[in-house]
C-alpha positions in Angstrom: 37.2 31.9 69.7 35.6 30.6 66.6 37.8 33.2 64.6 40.5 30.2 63.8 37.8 27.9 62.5 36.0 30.4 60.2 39.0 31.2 58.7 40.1 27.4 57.8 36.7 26.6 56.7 36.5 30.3 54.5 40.3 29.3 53.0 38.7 25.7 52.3 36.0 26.7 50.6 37.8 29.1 48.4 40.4 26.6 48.0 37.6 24.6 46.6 36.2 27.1 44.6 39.2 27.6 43.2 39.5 23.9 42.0 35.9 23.9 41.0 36.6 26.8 38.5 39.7 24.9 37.0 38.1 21.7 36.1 34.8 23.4 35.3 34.1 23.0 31.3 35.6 26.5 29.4 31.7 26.6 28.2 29.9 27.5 31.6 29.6 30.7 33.1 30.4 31.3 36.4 28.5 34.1 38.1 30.5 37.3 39.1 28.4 37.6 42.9 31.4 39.0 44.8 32.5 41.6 42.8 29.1 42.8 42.3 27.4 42.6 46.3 29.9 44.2 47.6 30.8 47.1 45.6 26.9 47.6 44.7 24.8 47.8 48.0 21.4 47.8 45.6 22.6 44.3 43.6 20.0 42.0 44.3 19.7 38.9 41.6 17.1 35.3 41.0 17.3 32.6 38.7 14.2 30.8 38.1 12.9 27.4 36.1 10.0 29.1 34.5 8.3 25.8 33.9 8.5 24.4 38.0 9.0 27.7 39.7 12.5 26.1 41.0 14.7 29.2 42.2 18.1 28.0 41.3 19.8 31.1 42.7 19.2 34.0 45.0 21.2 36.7 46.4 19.0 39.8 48.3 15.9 38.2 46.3 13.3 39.5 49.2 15.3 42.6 49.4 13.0 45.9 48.6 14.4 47.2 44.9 12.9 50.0 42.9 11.6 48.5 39.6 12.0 51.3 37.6 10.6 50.3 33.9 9.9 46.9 34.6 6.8 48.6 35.8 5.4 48.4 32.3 5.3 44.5 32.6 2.7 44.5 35.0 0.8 47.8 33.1 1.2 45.3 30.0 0.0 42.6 31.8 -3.0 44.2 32.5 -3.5 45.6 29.0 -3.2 41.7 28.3 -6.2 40.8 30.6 -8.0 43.1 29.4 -7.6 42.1 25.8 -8.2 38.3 26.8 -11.3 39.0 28.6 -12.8 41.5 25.2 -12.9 44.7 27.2 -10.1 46.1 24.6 -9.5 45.2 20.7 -5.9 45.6 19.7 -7.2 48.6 17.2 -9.0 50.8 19.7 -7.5 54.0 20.3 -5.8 55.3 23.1 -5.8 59.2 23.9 -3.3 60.6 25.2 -4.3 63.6 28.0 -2.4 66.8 29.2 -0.9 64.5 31.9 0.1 61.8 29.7 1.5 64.2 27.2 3.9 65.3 30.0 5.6 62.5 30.9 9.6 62.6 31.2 11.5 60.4 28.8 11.7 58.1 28.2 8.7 58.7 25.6 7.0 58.6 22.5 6.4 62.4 22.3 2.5 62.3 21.3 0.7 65.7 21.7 -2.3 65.6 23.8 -5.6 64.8 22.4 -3.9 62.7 19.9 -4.2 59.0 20.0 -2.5 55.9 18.6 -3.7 52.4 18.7 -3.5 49.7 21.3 -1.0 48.0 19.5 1.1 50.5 19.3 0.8 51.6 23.2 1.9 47.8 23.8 4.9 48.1 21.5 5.8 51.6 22.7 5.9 49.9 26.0 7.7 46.7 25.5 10.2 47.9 23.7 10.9 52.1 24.0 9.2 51.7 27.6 7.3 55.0 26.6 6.0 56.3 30.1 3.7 58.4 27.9 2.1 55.5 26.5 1.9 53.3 29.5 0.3 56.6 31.2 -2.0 56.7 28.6 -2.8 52.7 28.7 -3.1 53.3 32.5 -5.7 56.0 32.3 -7.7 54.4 29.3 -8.0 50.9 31.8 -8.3 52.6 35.3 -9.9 56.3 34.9 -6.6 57.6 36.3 -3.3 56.7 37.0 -3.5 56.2 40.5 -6.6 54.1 40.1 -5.0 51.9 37.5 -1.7 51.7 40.1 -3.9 49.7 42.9 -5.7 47.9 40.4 -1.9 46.8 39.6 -0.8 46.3 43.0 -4.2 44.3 44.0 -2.9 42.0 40.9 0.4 41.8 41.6 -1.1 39.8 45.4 -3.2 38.1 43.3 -0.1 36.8 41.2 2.3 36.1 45.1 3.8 39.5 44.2 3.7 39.4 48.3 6.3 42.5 48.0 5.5 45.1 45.2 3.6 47.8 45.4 2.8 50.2 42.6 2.2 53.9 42.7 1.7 54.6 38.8 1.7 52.9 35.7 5.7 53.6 34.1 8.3 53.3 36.6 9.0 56.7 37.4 10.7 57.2 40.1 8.7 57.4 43.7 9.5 56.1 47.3 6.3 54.0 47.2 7.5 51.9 44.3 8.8 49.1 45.6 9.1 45.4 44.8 11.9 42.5 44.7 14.0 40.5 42.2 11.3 37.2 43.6 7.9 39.4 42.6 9.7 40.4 39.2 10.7 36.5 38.7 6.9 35.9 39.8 5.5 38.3 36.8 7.6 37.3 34.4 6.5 33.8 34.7 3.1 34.6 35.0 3.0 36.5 31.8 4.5 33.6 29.6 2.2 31.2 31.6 -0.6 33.3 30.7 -0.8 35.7 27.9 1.8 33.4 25.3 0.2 35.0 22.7 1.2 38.5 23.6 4.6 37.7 25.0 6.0 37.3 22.2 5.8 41.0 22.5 8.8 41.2 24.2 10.9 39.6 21.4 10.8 42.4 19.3 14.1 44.1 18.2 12.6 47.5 17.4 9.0 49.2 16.9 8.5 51.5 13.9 6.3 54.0 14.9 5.3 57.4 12.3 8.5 57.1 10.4 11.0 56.4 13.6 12.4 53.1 14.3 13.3 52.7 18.0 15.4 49.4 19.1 14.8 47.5 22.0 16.1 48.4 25.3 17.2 44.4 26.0 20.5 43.9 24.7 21.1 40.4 25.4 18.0 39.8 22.6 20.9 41.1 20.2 23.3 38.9 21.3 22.7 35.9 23.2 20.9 33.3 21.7 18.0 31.6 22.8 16.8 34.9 24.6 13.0 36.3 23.6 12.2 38.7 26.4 11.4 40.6 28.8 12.3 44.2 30.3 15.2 46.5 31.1 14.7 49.3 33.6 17.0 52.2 35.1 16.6 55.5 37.5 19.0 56.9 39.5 17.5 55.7 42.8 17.2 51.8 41.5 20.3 51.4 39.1 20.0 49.2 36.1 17.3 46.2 35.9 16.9 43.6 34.1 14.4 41.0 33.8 14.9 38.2 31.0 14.2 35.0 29.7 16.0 32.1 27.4 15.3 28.9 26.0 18.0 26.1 25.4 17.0 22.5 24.9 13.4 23.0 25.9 14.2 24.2 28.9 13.5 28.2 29.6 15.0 30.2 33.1 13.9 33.5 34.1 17.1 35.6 35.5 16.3 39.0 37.5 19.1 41.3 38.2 18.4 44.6 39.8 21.0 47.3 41.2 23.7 47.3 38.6 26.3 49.7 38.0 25.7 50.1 34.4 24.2 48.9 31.0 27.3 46.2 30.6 27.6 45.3 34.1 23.9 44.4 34.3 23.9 42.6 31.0 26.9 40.6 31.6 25.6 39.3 35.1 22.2 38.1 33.3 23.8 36.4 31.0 26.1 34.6 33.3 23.3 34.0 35.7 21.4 32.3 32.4 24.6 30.2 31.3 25.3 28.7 34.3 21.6 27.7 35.6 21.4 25.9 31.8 24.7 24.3 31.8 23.6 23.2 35.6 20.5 21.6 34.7 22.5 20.1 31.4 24.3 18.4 34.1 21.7 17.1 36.5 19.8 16.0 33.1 23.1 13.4 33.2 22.4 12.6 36.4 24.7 15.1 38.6 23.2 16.4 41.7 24.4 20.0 42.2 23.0 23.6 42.5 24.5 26.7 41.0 28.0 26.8 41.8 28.1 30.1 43.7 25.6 29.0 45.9 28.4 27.1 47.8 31.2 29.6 48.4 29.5 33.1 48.6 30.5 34.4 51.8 28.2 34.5 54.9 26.5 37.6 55.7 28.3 39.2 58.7 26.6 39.3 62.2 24.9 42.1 63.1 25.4 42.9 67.2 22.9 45.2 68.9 24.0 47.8 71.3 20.2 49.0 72.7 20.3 51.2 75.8 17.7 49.9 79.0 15.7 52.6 79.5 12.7 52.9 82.6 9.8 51.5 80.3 6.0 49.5 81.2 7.8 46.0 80.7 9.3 44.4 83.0 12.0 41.6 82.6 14.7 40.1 84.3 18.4 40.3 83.1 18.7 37.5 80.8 15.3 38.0 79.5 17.0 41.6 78.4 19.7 39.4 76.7 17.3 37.3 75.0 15.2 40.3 73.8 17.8 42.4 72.5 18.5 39.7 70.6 15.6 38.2 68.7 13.7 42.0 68.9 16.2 44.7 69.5 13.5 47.3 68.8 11.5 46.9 71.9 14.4 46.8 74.3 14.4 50.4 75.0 10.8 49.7 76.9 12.3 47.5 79.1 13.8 48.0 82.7 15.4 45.9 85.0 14.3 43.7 88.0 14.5 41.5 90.3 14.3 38.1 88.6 13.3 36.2 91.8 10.0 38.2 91.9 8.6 37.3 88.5 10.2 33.6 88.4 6.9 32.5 90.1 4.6 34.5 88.4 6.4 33.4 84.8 6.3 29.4 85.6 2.7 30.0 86.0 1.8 31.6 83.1 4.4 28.8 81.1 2.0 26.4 82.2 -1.3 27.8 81.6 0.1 28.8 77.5 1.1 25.4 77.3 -2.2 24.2 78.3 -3.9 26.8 75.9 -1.5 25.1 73.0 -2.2 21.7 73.6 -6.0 22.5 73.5 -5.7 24.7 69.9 -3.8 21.9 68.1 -6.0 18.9 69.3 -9.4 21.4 68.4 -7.1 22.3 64.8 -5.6 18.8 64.2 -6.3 17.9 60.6 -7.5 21.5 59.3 -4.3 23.2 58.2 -4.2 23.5 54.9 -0.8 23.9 52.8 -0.5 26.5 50.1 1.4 26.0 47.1 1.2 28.6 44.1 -1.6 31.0 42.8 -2.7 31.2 39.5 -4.3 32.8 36.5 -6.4 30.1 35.6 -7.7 26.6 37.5 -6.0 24.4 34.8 -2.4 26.1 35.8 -3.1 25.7 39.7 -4.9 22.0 39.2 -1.5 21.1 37.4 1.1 22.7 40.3 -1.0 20.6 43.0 -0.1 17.3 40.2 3.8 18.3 40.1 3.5 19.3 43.9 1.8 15.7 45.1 4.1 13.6 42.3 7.5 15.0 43.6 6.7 15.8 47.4 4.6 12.7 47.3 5.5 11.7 51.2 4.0 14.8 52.5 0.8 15.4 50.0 -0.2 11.5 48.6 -2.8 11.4 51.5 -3.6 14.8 51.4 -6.7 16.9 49.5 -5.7 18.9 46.7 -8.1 21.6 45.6 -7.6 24.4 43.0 -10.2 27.4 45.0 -11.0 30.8 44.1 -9.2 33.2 44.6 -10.2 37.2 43.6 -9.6 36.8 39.7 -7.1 33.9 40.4 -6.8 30.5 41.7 -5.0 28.8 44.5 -3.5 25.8 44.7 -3.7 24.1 48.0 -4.0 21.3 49.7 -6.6 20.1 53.2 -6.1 18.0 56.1 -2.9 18.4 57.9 -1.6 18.9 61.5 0.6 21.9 62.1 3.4 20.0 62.4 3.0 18.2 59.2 1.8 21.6 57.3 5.2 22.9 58.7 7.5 19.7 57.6 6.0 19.6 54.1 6.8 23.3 53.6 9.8 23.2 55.2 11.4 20.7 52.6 9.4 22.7 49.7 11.3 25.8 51.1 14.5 23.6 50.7 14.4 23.2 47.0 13.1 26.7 46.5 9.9 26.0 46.0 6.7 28.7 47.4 5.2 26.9 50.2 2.6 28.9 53.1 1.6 27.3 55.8 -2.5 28.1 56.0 -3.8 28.3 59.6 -7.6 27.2 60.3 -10.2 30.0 60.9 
């Protein structure tokens, strides 16, 4: 019966759209979302203020993605560490081993037992994303590959990567590769944030290397101005990545796309993503309150309805308890079976009353103990400053409340002491509404 209503309010918001579009200015981009989410299932796509950590757009963000050769911005990352801590000098050598060697293409082609220098494995990398070299970089830093691939998943949870994990060092395709376009935006801005000196890295139009010049894989750093980085990345099973980054008017944005159908397609949908999220914050900075366009006329996702067969099973439940749970859990209906409501009613009222009893006791024990988590960090001077930005522009929720900068593995957290759970909960809850990474932390 609501079938009327959706379509008024569908042909009103295209209507709108539609008007939006024509009064728009010629100069902003408008981003191509339809076209590509429904004719590519993989498309999944962020936009991110790489200075606040704003997301300004997200479609499928959380959804798992292979990352194909963005890989090699984590395995860079940690060649970056280890630079920064002295545990490599850009001139040491890295040997390349029968395994190395072997690697598919994309790749430099070096023999085993021959070696080139850091630098080079970094520009080979960045910018021919050489799985030779980044299997080479891997072993040099971890022993072996596989070693080196949990030392770079244990990072990328350091970093809030919450989703990735990594099973080798390149990007080559395997089933346990997996992150999302959120823990790609996460990296990116934790490189620039904290290896500027090497991230420059990713600027670089082409690497000469024993005679060859090779150009970079990151078209838009041929043609869009403003853009100094960061990754491309393709396999059959992930389609065409990108990750990238662009200044204009001292502002920079971070734009993911993963899943696209091709080189161009990819490209053009990063570079629209990047126009409009700059000529959006060019209009807020003239005091217009709006988000990226899109946002407000993509369609809604359509409604899933679960069909789950009531099997004889060990729980028991009464008929609308069945509805209830085939709809918030559909995966443990088949362990249900059906009876007689009137002879658990009792028994269910009772144990109501005692959980509500049990609650009441936990929060007054907990009251003032949860703690609110904000951002982790590379360094305490990055997380001490998020907890300033954090308390300055949610000030209602965090003015009375502790802010600490704790350690966390080879990281810091930024967090902050002495709320309820229902406050913890309200303060992330309007984070969450402008985008913003909020956890609630639970004592204990």
């Amino acid at each position: 019966m609501f079938q009327p209503a959706r379509r008024l309010l569908l042909t009103f918001g295209i209507a709108v759209a539609t008007a939006f579009a024509a009064i728009a200015p010629s100069a902003q981009a408008q981003i191509p979302y339809s076209e590509l989410a429904t004719s590519q299932p993989k498309y999944a796509a962020i936009v991110v203020d790489a200075k606040t950590g704003e997301v300004m757009y997200a479609k499928r963000a959380d959804s798992p993605r292979y990352p194909a050769s963005i890989t090699k911005v984590m395995t860079l990352y940690l060649t970056f560490e280890a630079l920064a801590a002295g545990k490599l000098k850009l001139d040491d050598r890295v040997v390349f081993s029968p395994r190395a060697a072997a690697q598919s293409p994309t790749k430099l082609g070096v023999a085993a037992g021959d070696s080139i220098s850091v630098s080079d494995a970094m520009q080979a990398m960045a910018i021919k994303s050489a799985n030779d070299a980044a299997v080479a970089m891997a072993e040099k830093l971890g022993g072996t590959e596989s070693r080196f691939a949990a030392m770079m998943t244990l990072r990328a949870q350091e970093l809030g990567m919450q989703n990735t994990h990594y099973a080798n060092a390149s990007g080559l395709p395997d089933s346990r590769q997996l992150t999302t376009a959120r823990d790609i935006a996460i990296l990116s801005r934790a490189v620039m944030r904290d290896y500027p000196q090497y991230y420059k890295l990713f600027s670089q139009q082409s690497f000469t290397f024993r005679g060859v010049t090779m150009n970079n894989h990151n078209h838009l750093l041929f043609r869009m101005p403003g853009v100094d980085g960061l990754k491309t990345g393709y396999t059959n099973a992930s389609g065409y990545n990108l990750a990238v980054s662009a200044v204009r008017d001292n502002r920079r944005l971070i734009a993911v796309v993963m899943g696209g159908a091709s080189n161009a397609a990819r490209d053009n949908n990063a570079q629209d993503l990047l126009l409009t999220g700059f000529d959006i914050t060019a209009r807020r900075n003239r005091g217009e309150n709006i988000t990226v366009a899109q946002n407000m006329f993509e369609p809604e996702p359509q409604s899933r309805v679960f069909e789950p067969s009531i099997e004889q099973g060990d729980v028991e439940q009464d008929g609308l308890s069945i509805v209830l749970a085939a709809a918030t859990n559909p995966k443990r209906v088949s362990s249900i079976k059906i009876v007689d409501p009137s002879t658990t009613a009792l028994h269910r009222a009772k144990a109501d009353k005692d959980d509500r009893k049990a609650d009441a006791k936990s929060r007054k024990k907990d009251a003032g103990k949860w703690m609110v988590q904000v951002g982790a960090f590379k360094t305490k001077s990055d997380a001490k400053e998020q907890i300033g930005l954090v308390n300055k522009r949610f000030s209602k929720h965090f003015a009375n409340a502790d802010g600490v900068a704790d350690k966390a593995g080879r990281g810091y957290r930024a967090r902050f002491g002495g709320f309820t759970e229902a406050s913890a909960k309200s303060a992330c809850k309007d984070m969450k509404a402008k985008r913003l990474a909020c956890a609630v932390i639970a004592p204990g």
